[in-house]
N, C-alpha and C positions, 0 to 999 in steps of 0.2 A: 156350582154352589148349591142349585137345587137340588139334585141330587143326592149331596152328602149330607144337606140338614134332613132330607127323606130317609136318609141310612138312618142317621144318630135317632130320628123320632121311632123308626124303629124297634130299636135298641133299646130305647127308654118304655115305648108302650108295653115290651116286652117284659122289663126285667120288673116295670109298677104292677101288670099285672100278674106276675107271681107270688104278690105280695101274699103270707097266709099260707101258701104250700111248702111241700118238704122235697129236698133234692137229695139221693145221695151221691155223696162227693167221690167215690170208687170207682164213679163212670167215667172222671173226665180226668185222676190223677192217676198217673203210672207207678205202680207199683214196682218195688225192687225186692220182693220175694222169692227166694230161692225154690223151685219145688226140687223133689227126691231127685227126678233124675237130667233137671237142669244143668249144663256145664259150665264154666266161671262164666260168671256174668260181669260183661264192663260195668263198670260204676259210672253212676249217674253225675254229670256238671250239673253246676250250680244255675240252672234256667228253667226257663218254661215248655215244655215239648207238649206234642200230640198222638195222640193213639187213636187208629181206627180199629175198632174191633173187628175178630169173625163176624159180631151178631149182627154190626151193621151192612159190612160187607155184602151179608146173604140178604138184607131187606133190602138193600138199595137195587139190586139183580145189577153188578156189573157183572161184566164179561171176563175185563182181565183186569191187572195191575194197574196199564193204561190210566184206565175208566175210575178206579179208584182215586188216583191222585189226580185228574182232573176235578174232582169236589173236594180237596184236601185243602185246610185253611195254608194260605203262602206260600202255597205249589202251582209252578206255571210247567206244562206240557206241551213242548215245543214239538209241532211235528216238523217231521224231513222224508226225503224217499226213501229212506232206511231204515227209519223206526223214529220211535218216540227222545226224546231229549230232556231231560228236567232241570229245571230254574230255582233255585229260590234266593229270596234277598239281593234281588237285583243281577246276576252273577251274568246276564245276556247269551249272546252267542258262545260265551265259553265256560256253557254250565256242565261238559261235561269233562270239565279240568277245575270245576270250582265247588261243585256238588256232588258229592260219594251215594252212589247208591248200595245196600247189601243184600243178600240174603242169606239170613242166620247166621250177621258177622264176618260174609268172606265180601268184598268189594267185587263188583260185577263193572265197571266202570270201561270202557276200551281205552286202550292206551294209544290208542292213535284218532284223530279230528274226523279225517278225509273220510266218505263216503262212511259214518260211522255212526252208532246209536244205542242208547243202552239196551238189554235181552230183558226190560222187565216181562213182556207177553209171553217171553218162555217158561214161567211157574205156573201152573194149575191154579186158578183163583180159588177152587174147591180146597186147596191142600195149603191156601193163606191164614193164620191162626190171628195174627193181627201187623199191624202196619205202623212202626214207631218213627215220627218224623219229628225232626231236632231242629232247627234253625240256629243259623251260624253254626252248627256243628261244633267241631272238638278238634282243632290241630295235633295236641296233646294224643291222644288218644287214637287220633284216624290218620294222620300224618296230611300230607300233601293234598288236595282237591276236596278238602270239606270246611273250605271258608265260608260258601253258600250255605252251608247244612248237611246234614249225613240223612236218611233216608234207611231203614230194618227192615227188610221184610221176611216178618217170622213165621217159618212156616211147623204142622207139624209133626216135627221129628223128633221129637222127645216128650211127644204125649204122653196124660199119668193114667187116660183113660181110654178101653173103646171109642172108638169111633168109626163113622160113615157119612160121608155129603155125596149126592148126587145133584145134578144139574140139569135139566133138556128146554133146550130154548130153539126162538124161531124168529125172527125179527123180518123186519126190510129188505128189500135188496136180498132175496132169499137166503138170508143169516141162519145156519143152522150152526149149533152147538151143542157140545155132548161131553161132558164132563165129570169125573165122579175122583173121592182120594179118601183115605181113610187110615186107620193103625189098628193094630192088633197087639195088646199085650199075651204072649203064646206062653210066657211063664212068666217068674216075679222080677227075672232079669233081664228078657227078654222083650225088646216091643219091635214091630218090623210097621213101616209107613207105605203106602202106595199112593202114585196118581194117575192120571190121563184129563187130559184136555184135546177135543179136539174143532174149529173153528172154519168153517164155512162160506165164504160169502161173495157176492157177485158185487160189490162195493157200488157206492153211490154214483160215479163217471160211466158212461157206457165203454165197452169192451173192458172190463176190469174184474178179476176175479183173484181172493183170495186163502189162502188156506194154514193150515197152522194147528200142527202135530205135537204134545209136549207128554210125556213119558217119566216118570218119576220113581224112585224107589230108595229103600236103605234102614239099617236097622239103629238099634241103641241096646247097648251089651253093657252092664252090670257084671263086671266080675268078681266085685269085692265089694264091701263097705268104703275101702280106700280106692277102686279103680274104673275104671266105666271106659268106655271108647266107644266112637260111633260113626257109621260110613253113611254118604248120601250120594247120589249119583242122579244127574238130570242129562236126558236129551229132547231137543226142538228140533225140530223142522219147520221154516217157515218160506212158503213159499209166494211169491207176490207177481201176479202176471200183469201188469198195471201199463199206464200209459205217464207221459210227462206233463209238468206244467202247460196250461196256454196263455195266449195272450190277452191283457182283460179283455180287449176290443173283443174276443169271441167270446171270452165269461160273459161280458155281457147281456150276447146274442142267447146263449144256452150255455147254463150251467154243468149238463152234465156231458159235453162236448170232451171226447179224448183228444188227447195231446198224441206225441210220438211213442212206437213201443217202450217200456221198459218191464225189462222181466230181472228179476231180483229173488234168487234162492239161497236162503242162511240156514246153518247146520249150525246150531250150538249146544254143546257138551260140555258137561263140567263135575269132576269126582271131587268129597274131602273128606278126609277122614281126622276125627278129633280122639284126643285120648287126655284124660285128667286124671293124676294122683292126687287124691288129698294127704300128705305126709301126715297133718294134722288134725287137731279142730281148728286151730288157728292160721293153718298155712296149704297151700294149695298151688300144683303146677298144672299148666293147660299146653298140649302143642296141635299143631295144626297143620297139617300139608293139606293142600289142592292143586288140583290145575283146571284150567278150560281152556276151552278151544271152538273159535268161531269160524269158520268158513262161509266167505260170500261169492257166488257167480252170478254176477251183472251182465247182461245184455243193452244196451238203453241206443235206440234209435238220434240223431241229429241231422237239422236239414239245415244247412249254414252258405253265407255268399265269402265263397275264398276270395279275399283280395293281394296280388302281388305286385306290387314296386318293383319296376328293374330299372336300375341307372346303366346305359348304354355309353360308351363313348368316354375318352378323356378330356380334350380341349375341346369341344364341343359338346357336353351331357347330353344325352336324351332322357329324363322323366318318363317311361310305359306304365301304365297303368290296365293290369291282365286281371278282372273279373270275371271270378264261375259262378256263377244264379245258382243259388238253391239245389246244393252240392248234397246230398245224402253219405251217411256216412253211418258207420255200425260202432259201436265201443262191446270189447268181449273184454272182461277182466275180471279176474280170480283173486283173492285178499285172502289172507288169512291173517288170523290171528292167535298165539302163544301162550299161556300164562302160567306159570308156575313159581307155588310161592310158600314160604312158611311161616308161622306163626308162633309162635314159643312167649309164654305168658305167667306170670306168677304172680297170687295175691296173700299178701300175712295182715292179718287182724290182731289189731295189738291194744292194749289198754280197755282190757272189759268189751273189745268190739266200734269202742270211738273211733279207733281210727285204721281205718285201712289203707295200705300202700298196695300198689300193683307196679309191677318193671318189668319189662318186656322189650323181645326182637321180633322187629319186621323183615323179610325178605322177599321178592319179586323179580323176576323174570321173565321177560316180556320179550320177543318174536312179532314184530308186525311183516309179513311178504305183499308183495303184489307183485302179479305178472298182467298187462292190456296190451291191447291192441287198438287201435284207431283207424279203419279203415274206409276209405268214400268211395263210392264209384268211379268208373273209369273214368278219368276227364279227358273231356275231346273236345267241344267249343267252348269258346270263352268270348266276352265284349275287351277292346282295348281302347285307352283314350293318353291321347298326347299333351293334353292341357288340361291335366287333375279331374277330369268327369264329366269337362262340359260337354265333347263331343261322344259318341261311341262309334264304332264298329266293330262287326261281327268276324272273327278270325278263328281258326283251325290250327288245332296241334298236329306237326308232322308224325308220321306212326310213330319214330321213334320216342318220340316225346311225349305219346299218349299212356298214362296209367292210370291208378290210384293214389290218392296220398294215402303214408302209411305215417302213422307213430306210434312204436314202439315204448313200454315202459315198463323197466324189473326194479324193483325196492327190495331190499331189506334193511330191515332197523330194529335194533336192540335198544333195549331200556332195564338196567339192574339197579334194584333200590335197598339201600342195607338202613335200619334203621331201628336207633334203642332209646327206649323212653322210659318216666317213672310219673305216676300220678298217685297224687297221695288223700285221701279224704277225712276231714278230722272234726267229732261233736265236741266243739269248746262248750256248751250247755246242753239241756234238751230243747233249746230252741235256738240255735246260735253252731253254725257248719260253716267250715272252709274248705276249699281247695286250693291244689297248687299241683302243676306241671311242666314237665320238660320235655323234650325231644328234637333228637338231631337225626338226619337226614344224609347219606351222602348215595348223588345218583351218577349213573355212569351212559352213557350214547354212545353206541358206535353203528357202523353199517356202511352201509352205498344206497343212490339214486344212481340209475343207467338210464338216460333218455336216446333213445335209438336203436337201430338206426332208421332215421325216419328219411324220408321221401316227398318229395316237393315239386313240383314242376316249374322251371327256369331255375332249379337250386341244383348242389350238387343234394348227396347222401350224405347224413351229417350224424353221429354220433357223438353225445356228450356225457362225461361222469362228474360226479362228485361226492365225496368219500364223508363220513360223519364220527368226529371221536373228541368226544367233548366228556368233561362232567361238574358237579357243582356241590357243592357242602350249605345245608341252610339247616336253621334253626326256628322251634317255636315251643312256646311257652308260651303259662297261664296264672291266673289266678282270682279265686270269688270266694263269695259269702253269699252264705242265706241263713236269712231270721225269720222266726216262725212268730208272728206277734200274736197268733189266737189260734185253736185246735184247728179255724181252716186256713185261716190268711198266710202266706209267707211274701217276703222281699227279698230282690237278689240282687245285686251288684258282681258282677265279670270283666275283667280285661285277657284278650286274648294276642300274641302275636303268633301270626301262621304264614304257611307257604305253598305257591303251586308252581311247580316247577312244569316244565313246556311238557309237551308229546314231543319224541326223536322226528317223528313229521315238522314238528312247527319251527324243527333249525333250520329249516330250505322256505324260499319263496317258490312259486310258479307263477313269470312274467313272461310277457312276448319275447323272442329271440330275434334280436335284432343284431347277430353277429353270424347269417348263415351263410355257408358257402356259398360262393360267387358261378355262377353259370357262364358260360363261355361267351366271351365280349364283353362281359359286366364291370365296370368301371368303382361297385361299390356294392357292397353286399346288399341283396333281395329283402326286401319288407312284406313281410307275409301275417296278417292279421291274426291266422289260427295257429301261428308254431309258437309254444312256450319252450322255456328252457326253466333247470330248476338251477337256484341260488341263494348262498349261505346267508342268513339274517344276522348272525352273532345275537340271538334273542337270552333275553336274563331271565332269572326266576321272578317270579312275582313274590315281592312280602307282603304284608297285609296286618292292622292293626285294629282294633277292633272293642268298642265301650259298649257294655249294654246292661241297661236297670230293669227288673220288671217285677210282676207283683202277679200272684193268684190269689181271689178269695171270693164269699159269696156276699155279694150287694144286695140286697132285697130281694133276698133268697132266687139271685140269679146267680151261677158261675162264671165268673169273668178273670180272664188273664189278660196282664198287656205287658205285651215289651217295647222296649225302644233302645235303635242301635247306631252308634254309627261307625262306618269301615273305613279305613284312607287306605288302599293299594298303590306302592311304588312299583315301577314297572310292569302294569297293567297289562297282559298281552291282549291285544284286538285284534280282529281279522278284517282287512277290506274283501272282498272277494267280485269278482265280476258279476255283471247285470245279468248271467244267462246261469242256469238252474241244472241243464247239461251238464253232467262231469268229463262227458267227452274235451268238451271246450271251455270247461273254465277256469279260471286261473284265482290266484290271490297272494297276498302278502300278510305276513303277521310283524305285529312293531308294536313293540315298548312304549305306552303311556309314560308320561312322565310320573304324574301323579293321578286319583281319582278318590270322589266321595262318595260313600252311601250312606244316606241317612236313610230311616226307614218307622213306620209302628206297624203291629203286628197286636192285633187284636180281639179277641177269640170269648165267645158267651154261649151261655145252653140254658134253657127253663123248661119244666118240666112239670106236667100238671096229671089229673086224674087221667085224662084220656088223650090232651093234646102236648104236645112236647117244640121248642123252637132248638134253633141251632144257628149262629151265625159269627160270621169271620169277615176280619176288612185287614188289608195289608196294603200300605202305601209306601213307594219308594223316591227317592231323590235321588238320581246317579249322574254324574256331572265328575267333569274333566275340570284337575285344581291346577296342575299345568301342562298342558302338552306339548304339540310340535308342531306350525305353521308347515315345515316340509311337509310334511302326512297330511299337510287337513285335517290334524285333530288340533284344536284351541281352548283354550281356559273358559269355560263355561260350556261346552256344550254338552247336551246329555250324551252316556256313553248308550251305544245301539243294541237294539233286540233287548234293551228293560221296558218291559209293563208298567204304568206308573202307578198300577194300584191293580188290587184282584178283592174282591168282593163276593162272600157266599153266603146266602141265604135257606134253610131248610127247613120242612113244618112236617111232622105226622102228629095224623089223629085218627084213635083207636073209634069206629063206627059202633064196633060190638066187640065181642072178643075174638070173633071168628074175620072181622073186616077190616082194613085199614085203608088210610090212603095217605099216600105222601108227596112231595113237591120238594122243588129247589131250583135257585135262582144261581146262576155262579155269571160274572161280569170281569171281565179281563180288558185293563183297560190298554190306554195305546202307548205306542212304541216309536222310537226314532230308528230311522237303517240308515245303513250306507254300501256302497257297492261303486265298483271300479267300471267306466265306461270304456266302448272299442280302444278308445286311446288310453286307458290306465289314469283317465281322471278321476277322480271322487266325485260321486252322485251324492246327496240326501235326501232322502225321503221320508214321509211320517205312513204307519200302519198305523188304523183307524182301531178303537176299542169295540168290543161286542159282549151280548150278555144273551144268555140262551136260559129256557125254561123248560124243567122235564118235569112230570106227573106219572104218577102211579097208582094201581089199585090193588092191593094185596087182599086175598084169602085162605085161609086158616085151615085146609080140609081136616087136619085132626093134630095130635103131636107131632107126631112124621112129616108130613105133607104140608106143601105150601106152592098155591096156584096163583102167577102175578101177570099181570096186565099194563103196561105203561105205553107214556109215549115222549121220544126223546126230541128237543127243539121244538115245542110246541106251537111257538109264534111262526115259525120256517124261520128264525133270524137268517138271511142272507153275509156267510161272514168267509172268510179264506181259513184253512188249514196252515197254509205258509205262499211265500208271497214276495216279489221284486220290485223293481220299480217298471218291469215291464211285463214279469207272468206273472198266474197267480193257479192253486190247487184249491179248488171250494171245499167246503165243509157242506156236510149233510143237510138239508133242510128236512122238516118235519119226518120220524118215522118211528113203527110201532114194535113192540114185543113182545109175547108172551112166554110165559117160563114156567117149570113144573119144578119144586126143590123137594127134597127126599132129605134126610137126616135119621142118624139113630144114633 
């Protein structure tokens, strides 16, 4: 409660003492200005959104995308061993089936869970123009996975002017980064964009080193007053030589203590090319093909105690019990992933420009593969015990029964999505705007899971399939108002229904296989602690319902917006997933919430004086189960997992001279419920604790061009995890420094 009456005074000492100054309101409202060589632009819903500028971008010195949306008001940045993950409005572990991220409009989002993460690090931070983040997004409009919110990242490729950014930084953990992106208008129809990013670093964990290669280009052609098209083309290399979680008992000891190998190298690639008629003044078509294409190769080390159950004997059972100590074992596996998709879009402005309609086809085709391996060492002793563990002794596999265990696994899975919508925007006054939307959905699954043939010792060779051809029809629609009660204030009123239909992954479970071939004399199939098997869930789509009112204006000459929402999702999908952070060995289950709430505010201020300037954001959530399922361990009241129950941002510059500055920011992410499946597939609960970290900076001004920074990130050394189990845990950075050199023309 201290705390947050600390926030609101705040808030309040801030927005009293602006009393008397002048803001302008350009800074913190989004415009919906078309330039020359802009291509249709979605129309704005009737809410409150946020924009990060280029200009802030370059003063804050982030690194990447990342870094960006960790200080973004109602963005939470989920790490994983695979990249980053983003959150918002509660959306938990399945933000990245609930939250759309873009860049310049194409959906960058993976279509599959497992071992998976969004590619925001793969854009050139240099070649970012600015960062448009929506809460609750736009069903209407984005279709399937932006119940959370949609996420733009505009970069630029349709520049109206020269340009140049350069970057050279140097950080911690010897962080080297080299950066630069720019455009060229080469004649009046003509502009061509380039970038390069490249990234450095020996990471905060000992033996950990990573790197990260992004390459950019493409132009924008003018070929008429009626016609323009324009091609972009990105590739990344990211390569990650890292180690795995440990266990707290050693965080404890030493933070930056590595875990087991993990080596993780992603190849992401991705062309689009856009072409727009304007038939009219009034009327306009836009189409759009892309593809990308991600490629991952994992290595990742496991050191695991095999346990195997053999029932011996019929009228007389014997109970064995064959443990292997601390079994080493290698995971090799190659992922890829597919995307190809089109976009076909038309907008008519009718009645003097009041009102606009846009109707439009989506299309998507999506290729997820995987081919692994799971291999341990040869096993050759093992402990046996004839009364469940009390006794032991030490026994020996006959040559012929000495090897490795192996398991085998080949996926493929398809996901086609066809989809037509119409959204329509109308000024009943100059102060008084509606909308209204529709769109339908129909998605299509097919594929195989091949588990085998894997390898067991006291088992036989077991190979199992299961085939995937499923599909589903859903629907969502819209509809708001906003009124403009004064040239700054407006109010809005929205009701939204949406939908998120599963990943072709999330039709199958991965549980223990408790049906494996029987070994000679076995009286009842082997229990083996590390063998899963995959199995159909029949999982449904999620719908989603959704109220929210808010308001922007200035209070005593501070800028403030507030929303407030609330979501109910039927058929909620969750994940349990096992205690262990290994993808070699870990399993899960996805299942249908019956019902769920999110209530939420979303609250957002900026003041701004001769030399010093604030900035601050609060975002609190309520996410709770309205009825679940006692089978699963999920119950009517409990909060749903991996939601933050609030995120808190703080940020101060102040101009020293015109050549000096220095800035700060507080950002606090509060705490979380988890759950996770134990060796016997029980439900664990557990609470992650809240953290709040402080960075500082010193900027100077060498001339117009040039700009020399100095900061230091986690100032306090907060002690806090990255991500985290109920039994490992991956730290986050304490205390570290960076200087930077920025170039601009």
């Amino acid at each position: 409660m201290k705390k947050r009456i600390g926030i609101l005074s705040f808030l309040i000492s801030a927005a009293v003492f602006a009393q008397g100054t002048t803001i302008e309101l350009d800074k913190s409202v989004i415009k919906n200005q078309n330039r020359e060589r802009d291509f249709i632009v979605v129309p704005k819903v009737s809410k409150n959104t946020f924009t990060v500028t280029q200009e802030e971008i370059r003063e804050r010195s982030y690194k990447n995308v990342e870094d960006v949306l960790k200080d973004a008001p109602g963005v939470i940045v989920n790490n994983t061993a695979f990249g980053p993950k983003i959150d918002m409005r509660g959306s938990g572990d399945k933000s990245l089936s609930r939250v759309k991220v873009m860049v310049d409009g194409i959906s960058i989002n993976p279509t599959e869970e497992a071992m998976a993460s969004l590619p925001i690090n793969s854009i050139p931070i240099e070649s970012v123009k600015k960062i448009e983040i929506i809460p609750g997004g736009g069903a209407t409009l984005y279709g399937s996975g932006s119940v959370g919110g949609v996420i733009n990242i505009v970069t630029n490729s349709n520049a109206t002017k020269d340009n140049f950014f350069m970057d050279l930084k140097y950080g911690s953990f010897d962080n080297r980064n080299f950066g630069f992106a720019g455009g060229q208008n080469v004649t009046d129809k003509l502009y061509l964009n380039y970038g390069f990013n490249y990234i450095n670093t020996e990471g905060y964990r000992e033996s950990e080193d990573n790197q990260n290669t992004t390459f950019l280009g493409g132009f924008d052609y003018k070929i008429n007053e009626r016609n323009k098209i324009r091609f972009q083309a990105r590739t990344n290399k990211d390569k990650k030589d890292g180690t795995t979680e440990v266990s707290k008992k050693i965080l404890a000891e030493n933070r930056k203590a590595p875990g087991l190998n993990m080596d993780i190298d992603t190849d992401n690639t991705s062309y689009t090319f856009d072409y727009e008629l304007r038939a009219t003044d009034n009327l306009s078509f836009g189409a759009t093909y892309f593809e990308q294409m991600q490629k991952r190769k994992i290595k990742a080390e496991s050191i695991d105690d095999i346990e195997i159950v053999v029932t011996t004997g019929n009228r007389a059972p014997v109970e064995l019990t064959n443990l292997f100590k601390d079994v080493p074992s290698m995971l090799d596996a190659t992922m890829k992933e597919e995307k190809k998709g089109v976009k076909l879009k038309s907008v008519y402005n009718y009645n003097e420009n009041k009102g606009s309609l846009t109707v439009g086809y989506d299309y998507l085709h999506a290729v997820n593969t995987r081919k692994s391996r799971v291999e341990s060492k040869v096993l050759v002793d093992y402990f046996e015990s004839r009364d469940r563990g009390y006794h032991w002794r030490k026994m020996g596999l006959n040559a012929t029964e000495q090897g490795p265990l192996i398991n085998n696994i080949d996926i493929k899975l398809k996901k086609d999505s066809h989809s037509l919508y119409a959204f329509n925007k109308y000024e009943l006054t100059d102060k008084l705007d509606i909308t209204a939307g529709i769109r339908g959905e129909k998605t299509i699954y097919s594929g195989y899971r091949k588990n085998g043939p894997n390898k067991i010792p006291f088992t036989g060779v077991k190979t199992s399939n299961i085939d995937t051809d499923e599909s589903m029809k859903n629907y969502a629609g819209e509809v708001g108002t906003l009124y403009k009660y004064n040239d700054t204030g407006s109010v809005y009123l929205r009701y939204e229904r949406g939908f998120v239909t599963p990943f072709a992954a999330q039709l199958t479970d991965k549980i223990h296989d408790s049906e494996l071939n029987r070994g000679k004399g076995q009286s009842k199939p082997p229990q083996v602690n590390v063998a899963s098997v995959y199995v159909a869930n029949n999982l449904k789509a999620e719908t989603t319902d959704t109220l929210e009112i808010g308001f922007r204006d200035y209070i005593l000459n501070s800028y403030v917006a507030l929303s407030l929402y609330a979501t109910d999702t039927e058929n909620e999908i969750t994940t349990i997933n096992s205690g262990v952070t290994n993808p070699a060995v870990r399993r899960w289950k996805y299942r249908n919430i019956g019902k769920t709430r999110r209530m939420g505010i979303e609250l957002e201020a900026e003041q701004e004086f001769d030399r010093l300037s604030f900035q601050q954001s609060l975002s609190l959530v309520s996410a709770k189960v309205i009825n679940g399922s006692e089978k699963y361990g999920i119950v009517k009241g409990q909060k749903i997992p991996m939601v933050p129950n609030m995120k808190l941002t703080l940020g101060a510059k102040y101009n020293i001279t015109d050549n000096w500055s220095v800035l700060s920011s507080y950002t606090y992410v509060g705490s979380q419920e988890a759950r996770e499946l134990d060796k016997n597939d029980k439900v664990v609960e557990y609470k992650i604790k809240g953290h709040g970290v402080i960075d500082a900076g010193l900027n100077y001004k060498i001339d117009s061009y040039a700009n020399l920074k100095f900061g230091i990130k986690n100032l306090t050394s907060t002690k806090y995890n990255l991500r985290e189990t109920s039994l490992e845990a991956y730290p986050a950075p304490e205390r570290n420094y960076y200087l930077e050199l920025n170039v601009k023309f």
